[in-house]
LOSE-876236 format. One record per residue (C-alpha): residue number from 1; residue in one letter; x, y, z. Coordinates in steps of 0.05 Angstrom, whole numbers, plus 5000, padded with zeros to 4 digits. Each point is the difference from the previous one (the first is absolute). Example, Ala and Ser with C-alpha at 12.3 -4.5 7.8 and 13.67 -1.06 7.14 Angstrom:
BEGIN
[pt 1,A,[5246,4910,5156]] [pt 2,S,[5027,5069,4987]] 
//
This chain:
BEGIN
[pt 1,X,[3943,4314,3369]] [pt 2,X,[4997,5059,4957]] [pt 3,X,[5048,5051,5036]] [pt 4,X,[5061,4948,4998]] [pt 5,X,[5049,4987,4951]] [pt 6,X,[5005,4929,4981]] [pt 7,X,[5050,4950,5021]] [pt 8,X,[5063,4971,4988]] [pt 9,X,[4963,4930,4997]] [pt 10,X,[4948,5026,4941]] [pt 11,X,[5056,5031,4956]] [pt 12,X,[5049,4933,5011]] [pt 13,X,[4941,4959,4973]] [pt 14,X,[4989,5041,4935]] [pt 15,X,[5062,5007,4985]] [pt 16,X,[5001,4924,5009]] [pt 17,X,[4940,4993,4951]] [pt 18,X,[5029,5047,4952]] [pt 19,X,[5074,4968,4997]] [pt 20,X,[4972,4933,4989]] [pt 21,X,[4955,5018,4940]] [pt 22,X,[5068,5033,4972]] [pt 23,X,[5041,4945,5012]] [pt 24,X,[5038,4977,4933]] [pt 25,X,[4957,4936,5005]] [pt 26,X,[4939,5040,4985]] [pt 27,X,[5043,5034,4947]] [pt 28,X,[4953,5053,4992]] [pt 29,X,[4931,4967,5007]] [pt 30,X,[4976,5005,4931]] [pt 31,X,[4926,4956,4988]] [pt 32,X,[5009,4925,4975]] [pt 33,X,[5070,4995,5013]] [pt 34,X,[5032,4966,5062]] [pt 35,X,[5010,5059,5038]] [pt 36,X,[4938,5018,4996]] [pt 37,X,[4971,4935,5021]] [pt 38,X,[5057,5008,5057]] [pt 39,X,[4970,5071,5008]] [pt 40,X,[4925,4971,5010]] [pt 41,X,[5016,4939,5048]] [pt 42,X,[5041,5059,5049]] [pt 43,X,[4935,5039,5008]] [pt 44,X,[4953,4948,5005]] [pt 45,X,[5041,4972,5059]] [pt 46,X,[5000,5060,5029]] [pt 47,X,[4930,5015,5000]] [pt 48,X,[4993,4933,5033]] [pt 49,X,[5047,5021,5053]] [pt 50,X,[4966,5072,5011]] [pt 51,X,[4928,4954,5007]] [pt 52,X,[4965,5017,4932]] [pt 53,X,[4950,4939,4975]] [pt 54,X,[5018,4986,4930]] [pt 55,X,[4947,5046,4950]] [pt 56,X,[5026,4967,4930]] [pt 57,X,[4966,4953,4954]] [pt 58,X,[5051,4939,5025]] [pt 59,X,[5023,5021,5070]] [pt 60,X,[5030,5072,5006]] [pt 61,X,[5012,4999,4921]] [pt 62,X,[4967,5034,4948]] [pt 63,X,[5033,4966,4932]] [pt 64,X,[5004,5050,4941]] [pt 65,X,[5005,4931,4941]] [pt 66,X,[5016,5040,4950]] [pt 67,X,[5068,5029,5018]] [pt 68,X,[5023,4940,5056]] [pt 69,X,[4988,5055,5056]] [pt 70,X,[4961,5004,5059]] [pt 71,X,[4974,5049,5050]] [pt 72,X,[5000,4982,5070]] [pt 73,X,[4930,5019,5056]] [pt 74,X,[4994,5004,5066]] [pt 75,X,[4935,5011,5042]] [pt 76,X,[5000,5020,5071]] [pt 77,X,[4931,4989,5005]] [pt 78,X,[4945,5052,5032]] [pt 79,X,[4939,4988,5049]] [pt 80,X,[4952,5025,4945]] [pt 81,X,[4984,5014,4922]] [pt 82,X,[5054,5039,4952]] [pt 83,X,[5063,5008,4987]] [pt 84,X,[5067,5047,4999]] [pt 85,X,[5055,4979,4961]] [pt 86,X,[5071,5016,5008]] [pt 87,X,[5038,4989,4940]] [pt 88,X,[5077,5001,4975]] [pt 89,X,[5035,4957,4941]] [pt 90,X,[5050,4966,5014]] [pt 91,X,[5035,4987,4928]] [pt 92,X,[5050,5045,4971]] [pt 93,X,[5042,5004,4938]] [pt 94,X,[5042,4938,5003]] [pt 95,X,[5063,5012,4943]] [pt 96,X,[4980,5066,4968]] [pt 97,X,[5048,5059,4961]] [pt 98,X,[5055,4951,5008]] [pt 99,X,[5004,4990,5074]] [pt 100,X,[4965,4961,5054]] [pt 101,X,[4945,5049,5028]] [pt 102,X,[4986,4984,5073]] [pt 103,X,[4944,5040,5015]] [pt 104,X,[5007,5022,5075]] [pt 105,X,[4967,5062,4997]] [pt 106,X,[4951,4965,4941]] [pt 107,X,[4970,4969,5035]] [pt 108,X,[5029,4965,5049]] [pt 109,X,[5002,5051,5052]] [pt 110,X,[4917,5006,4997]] [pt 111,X,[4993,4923,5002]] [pt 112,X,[5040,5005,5067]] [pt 113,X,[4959,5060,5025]] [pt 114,X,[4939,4963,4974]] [pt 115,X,[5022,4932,5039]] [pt 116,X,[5013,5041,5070]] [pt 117,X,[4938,5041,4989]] [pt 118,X,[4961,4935,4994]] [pt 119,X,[5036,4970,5065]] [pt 120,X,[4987,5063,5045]] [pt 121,X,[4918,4978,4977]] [pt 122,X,[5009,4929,5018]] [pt 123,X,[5026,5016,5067]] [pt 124,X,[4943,5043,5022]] [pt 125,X,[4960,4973,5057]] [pt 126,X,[4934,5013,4963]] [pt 127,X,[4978,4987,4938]] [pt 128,X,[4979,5045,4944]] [pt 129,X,[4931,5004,4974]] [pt 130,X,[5022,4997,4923]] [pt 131,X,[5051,4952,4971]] [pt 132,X,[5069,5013,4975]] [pt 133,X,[5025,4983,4935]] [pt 134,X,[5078,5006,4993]] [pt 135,X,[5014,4994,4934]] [pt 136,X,[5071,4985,4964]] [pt 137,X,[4989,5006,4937]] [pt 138,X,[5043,4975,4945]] [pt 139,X,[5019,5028,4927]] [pt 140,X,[4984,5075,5015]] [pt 141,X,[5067,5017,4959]] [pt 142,X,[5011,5006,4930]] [pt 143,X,[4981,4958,4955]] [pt 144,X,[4946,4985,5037]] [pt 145,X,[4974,5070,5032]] [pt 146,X,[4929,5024,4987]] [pt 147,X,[4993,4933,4959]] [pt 148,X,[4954,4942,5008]] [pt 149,X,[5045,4970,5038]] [pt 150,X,[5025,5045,5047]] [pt 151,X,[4986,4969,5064]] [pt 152,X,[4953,5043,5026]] [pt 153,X,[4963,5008,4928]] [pt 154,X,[4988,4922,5016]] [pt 155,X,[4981,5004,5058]] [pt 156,X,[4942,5052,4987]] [pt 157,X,[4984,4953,4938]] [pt 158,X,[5007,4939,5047]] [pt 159,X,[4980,5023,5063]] [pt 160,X,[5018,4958,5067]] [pt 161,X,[4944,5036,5041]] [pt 162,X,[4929,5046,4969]] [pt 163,X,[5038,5061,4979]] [pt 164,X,[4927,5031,5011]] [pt 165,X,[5019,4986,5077]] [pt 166,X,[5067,5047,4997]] [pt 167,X,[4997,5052,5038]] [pt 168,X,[5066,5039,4988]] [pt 169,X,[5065,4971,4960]] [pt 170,X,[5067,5031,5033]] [pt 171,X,[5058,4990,4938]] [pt 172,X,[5076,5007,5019]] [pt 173,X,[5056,5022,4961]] [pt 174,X,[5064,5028,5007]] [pt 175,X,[4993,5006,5074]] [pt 176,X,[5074,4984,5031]] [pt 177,X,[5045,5070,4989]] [pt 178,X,[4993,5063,5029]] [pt 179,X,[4978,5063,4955]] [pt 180,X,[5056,5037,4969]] [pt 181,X,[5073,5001,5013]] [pt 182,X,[5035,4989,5067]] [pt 183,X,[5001,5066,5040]] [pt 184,X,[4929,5018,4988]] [pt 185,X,[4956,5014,5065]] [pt 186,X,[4956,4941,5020]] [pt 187,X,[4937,5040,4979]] [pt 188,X,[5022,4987,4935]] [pt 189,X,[5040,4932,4997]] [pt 190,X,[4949,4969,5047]] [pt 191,X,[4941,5021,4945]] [pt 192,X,[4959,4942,4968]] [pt 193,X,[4951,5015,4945]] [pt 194,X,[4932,4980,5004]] [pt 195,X,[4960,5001,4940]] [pt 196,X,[4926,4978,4993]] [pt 197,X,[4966,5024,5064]] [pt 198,X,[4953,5047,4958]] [pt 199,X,[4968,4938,4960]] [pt 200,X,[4961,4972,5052]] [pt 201,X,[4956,5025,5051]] [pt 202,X,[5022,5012,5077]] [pt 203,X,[5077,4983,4980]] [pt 204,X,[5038,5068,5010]] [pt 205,X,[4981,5003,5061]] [pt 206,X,[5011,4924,5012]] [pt 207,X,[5077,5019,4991]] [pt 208,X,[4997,5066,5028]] [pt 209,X,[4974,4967,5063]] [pt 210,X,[5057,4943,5008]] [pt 211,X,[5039,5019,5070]] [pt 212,X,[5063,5033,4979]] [pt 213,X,[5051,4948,5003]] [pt 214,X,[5080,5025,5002]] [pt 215,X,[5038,4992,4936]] [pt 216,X,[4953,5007,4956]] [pt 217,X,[4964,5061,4969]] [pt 218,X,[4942,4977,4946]] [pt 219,X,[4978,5062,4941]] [pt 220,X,[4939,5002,4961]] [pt 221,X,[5008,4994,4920]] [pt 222,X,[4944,4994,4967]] [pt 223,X,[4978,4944,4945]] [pt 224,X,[5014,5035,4939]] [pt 225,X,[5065,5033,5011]] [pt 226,X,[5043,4936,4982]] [pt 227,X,[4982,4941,4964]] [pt 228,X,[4981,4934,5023]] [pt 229,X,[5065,4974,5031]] [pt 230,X,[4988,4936,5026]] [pt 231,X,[4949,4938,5026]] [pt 232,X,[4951,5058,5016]] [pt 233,X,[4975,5006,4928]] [pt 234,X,[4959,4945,4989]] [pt 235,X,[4955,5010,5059]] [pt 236,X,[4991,5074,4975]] [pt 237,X,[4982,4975,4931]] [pt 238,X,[4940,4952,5044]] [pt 239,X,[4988,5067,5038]] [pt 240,X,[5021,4967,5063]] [pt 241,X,[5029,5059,5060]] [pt 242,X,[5059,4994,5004]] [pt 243,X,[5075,5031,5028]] [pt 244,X,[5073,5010,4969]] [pt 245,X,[5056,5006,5045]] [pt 246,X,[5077,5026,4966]] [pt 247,X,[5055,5037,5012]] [pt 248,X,[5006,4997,4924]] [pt 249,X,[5055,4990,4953]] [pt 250,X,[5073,5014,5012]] [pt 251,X,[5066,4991,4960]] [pt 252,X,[4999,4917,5019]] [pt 253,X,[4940,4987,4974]] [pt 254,X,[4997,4944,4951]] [pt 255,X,[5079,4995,5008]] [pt 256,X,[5042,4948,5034]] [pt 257,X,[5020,5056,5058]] [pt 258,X,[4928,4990,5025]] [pt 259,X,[5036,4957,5065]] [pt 260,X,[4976,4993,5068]] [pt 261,X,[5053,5052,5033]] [pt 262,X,[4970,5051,4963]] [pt 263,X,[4937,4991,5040]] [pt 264,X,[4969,5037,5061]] [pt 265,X,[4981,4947,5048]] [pt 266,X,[4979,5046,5051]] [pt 267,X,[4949,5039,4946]] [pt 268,X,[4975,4929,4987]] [pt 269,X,[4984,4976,5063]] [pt 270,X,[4970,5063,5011]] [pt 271,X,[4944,4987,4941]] [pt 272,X,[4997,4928,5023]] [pt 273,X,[4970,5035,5064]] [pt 274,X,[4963,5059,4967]] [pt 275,X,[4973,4942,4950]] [pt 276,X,[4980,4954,5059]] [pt 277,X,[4963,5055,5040]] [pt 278,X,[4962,5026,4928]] [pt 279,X,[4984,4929,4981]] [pt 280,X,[4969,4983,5066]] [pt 281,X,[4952,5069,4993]] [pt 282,X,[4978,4983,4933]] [pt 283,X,[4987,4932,5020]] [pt 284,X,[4961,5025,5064]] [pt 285,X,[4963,5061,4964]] [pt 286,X,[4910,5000,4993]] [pt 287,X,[4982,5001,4939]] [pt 288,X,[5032,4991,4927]] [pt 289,X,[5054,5037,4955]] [pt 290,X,[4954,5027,4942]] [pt 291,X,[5055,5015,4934]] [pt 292,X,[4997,5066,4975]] [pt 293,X,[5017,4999,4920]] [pt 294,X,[5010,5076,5007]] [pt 295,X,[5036,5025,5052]] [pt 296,X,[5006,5059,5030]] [pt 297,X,[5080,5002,5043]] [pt 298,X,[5033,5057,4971]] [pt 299,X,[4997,5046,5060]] [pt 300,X,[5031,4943,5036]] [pt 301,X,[5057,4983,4958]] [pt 302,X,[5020,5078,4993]] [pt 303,X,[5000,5003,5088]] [pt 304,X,[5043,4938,5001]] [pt 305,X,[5045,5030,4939]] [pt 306,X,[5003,5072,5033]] [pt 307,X,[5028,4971,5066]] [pt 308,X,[5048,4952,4965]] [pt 309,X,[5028,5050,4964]] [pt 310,X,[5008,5043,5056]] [pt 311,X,[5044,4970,5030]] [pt 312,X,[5042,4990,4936]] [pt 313,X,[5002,5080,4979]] [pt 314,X,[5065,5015,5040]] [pt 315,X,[5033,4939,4980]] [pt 316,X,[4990,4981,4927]] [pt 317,X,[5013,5039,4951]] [pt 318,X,[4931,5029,4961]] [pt 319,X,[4960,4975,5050]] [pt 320,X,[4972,5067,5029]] [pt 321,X,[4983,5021,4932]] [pt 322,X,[4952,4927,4987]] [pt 323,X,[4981,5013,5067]] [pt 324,X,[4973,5073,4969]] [pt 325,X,[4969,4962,4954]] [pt 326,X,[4957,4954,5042]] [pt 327,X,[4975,5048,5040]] [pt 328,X,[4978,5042,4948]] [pt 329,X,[4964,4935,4977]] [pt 330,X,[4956,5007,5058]] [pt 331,X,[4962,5042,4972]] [pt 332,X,[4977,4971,4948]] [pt 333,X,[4973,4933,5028]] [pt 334,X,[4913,5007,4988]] [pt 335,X,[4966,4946,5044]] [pt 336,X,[5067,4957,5011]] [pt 337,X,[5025,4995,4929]] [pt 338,X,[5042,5053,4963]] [pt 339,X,[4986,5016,4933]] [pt 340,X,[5034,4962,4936]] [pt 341,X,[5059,5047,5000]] [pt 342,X,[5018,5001,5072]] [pt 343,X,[4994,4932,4990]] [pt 344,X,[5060,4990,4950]] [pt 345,X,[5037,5042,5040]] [pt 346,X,[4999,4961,5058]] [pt 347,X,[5013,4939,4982]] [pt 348,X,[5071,5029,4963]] [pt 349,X,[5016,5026,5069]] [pt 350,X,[4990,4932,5032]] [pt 351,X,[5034,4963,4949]] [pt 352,X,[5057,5056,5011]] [pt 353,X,[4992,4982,5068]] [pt 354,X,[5010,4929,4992]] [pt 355,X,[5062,5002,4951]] [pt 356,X,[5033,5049,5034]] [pt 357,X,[4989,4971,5079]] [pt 358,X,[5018,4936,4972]] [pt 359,X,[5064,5024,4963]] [pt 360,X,[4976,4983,4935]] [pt 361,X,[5026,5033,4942]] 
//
C-alpha cells in the first residue's frame, strides 16, 4: 500500500459507478426529477454493498421536502467518539443550455472515488476510533448552490449526527481528469488541489504526512484564493475543519461533453487510495481539529505553485515568466500571509492557471 499503483479491479469499478450515474436513464441527475431519484437509489445500494449502516433520517436518506430531492449517508462506524466525513454530491444539471448534461466529471467521478474510498475502510481488519460519515449530497448545482437547500446547507441546518462532534469535513469536486492537456508530464497532470488545510489546526501536516501513493500528486491552495466551490461551504460558514479536493474546471464543465471517457480512472483510484489512507489518520489522530478563522498558508500555496510551474516553464507558453512571478512572491509572505496586493495577484495567476490548463478560453 502506498508505493503501488492501483489496480485494474479499482478503476473497472469506478468507471462502473460513474457510467451508471450517466446512463440516459439518469438523464443527467437533476434533484426532484426521476433521474435523480434513479441517481439516489444507485448510491444508496451501493453503500449497502461496500458495508456502510444507513446515517439518514429514514434509512440511508436524508429528504430535502422542499425541492423532491434527497441526499443519501452512510456510516462506517468507529470504536469511539467523533466523526470524519467524506462528502461528494451526486446530482448534476439534468437538461441545461439545451442539451442533456451528464455530469461525469461533476460529480460523478468523486461519488465513485468517494464509494471505493469508503470500501477500502470497510475492508480493514480493525476498526477506526472515529466514525465515518460518507455523504452524497444532493442539489449542490444551480439553482440550488449556496442556498437553503443545497444539500449540504441542510444538512448543517438538519444535522444527522452533533456537528460539534466533527472533527474534519473532506469535500470533493471535480476529481476524475488529469491536469492540463494530454502530453503534459505526470508531475503536472497527476496534480490535485487541496484547499483548506491552513483552517484548522494539525491539518497540513495531516496531508503532508499521507504515504505517497502512485498517480496522484496533491498541492496546497489556500482558502481564500478561489471561492467556495462546492459542499465544503456550509461547514466553513459553522467553522467546522474542513478539506477541498479539485482538479478544477476545464472546457466540459457544465456542458453535455462532461462523459465518462473523458475521465482518468487511474488518477481516481489513486485518490480513492490516498483518501482511504488520510481518512483512516484523521479518524485515528489524539486530540481535536481546532478551526482557524484566520489562516496563515500562503508560504504553502506559493512552494506547491513554484514546483507546479516548474515543470510547466519549458512547455507552456508564459509559464517561466508566472513562474518569475511566484517566486518573487516569496518574498513578500510576513508570518504565512502575503500582503493585500500580492494577494490579488495571485489569485489572477491561479485563475490563469486554471483556464488555461483546462483549455478554457
Amino acid at each position: 500500500m502506498g508505493e503501488e499503483h492501483p489496480g485494474v479491479s479499482e478503476q473497472s469499478g469506478l468507471r462502473h459507478d460513474v457510467e451508471t450515474l450517466c446512463a440516459p436513464e439518469m438523464a443527467g441527475r437533476a434533484p426532484g426529477t426521476p433521474g435523480g431519484a434513479l441517481s439516489a437509489a444507485y448510491v444508496e445500494e451501493r453503500m449497502r454493498e461496500v458495508g456502510l449502516e444507513p446515517g439518514g433520517e429514514d434509512g440511508y436518506r436524508q429528504a430535502i421536502p422542499p425541492i423532491g430531492g434527497s441526499s443519501v449517508l452512510g456510516v462506517l462506524r468507529g470504536t469511539g467518539d467523533g466523526w470524519v466525513l467524506l462528502a461528494a454530491h451526486h446530482d448534476h444539471l439534468g437538461d441545461w443550455g439545451g442539451g442533456t448534461c451528464w455530469g461525469a466529471n461533476d460529480n460523478a467521478a468523486a461519488v465513485a472515488v468517494m464509494l471505493q474510498a469508503a470500501g477500502f475502510l470497510a475492508g480493514r481488519s480493525r476498526r477506526l476510533r472515529r466514525s465515518v460519515l460518507f455523504c452524497a449530497f444532493d442539489a449542490e448545482e444551480p439553482p440550488y448552490f449556496m442556498g437553503p437547500y443545497m444539500g449540504s446547507q441542510w444538512f448543517v441546518d438538519h444535522p444527522t449526527i452533533p456537528l460539534r462532534d466533527v472533527d474534519l469535513m473532506i469535500a470533493l469536486d471535480l476529481v476524475g481528469t488529469r491536469l492540463g492537456p494530454p502530453g503534459l508530464p505526470p508531475e503536472v497532470g497527476e496534480s490535485i488541489f487541496v484547499q483548506g488545510a491552513e483552517t484548522s489546526t494539525g491539518t497540513r501536516d495531516l496531508v503532508d504526512g499521507v504515504p505517497v501513493v502512485r498517480g496522484i500528486r496533491p498541492r496546497h491552495i489556500t482558502d481564500w484564493v478561489i471561492a467556495s466551490m462546492s459542499d465544503q461551504h456550509a461547514f466553513r460558514e459553522a467553522g467546522i475543519p474542513w478539506l477541498f479536493y479539485t482538479v478544477g474546471r476545464d472546457a466540459r464543465y457544465h456542458t453535455p461533453a462532461d462523459t465518462p471517457e473523458t475521465l482518468d480512472y487511474p488518477k481516481m483510484a489513486a485518490l480513492a487510495e490516498h483518501l482511504g489512507l488520510l481518512i483512516s489518520a484523521a479518524a485515528d489522530a489524539e486530540g481535536r481539529r481546532e478551526y482557524i478563522a484566520d489562516p496563515a498558508g500562503d508560504g504553502a500555496m506559493l512552494e506547491s505553485l513554484t514546483e507546479l510551474l516548474g515543470h510547466l516553464a519549458e512547455l507552456v507558453p508564459d509559464a517561466a515568466a508566472t513562474l518569475e512571478v511566484v517566486e518573487g512572491l516569496a518574498g513578500r509572505v510576513h508570518e504565512g500571509r502575503l500582503d493585500g496586493e500580492a494577494r490579488a495577484n495571485l489569485g489572477g495567476i491561479v485563475l490563469g492557471l486554471e483556464h488555461g490548463l483546462g483549455g478554457n478560453p
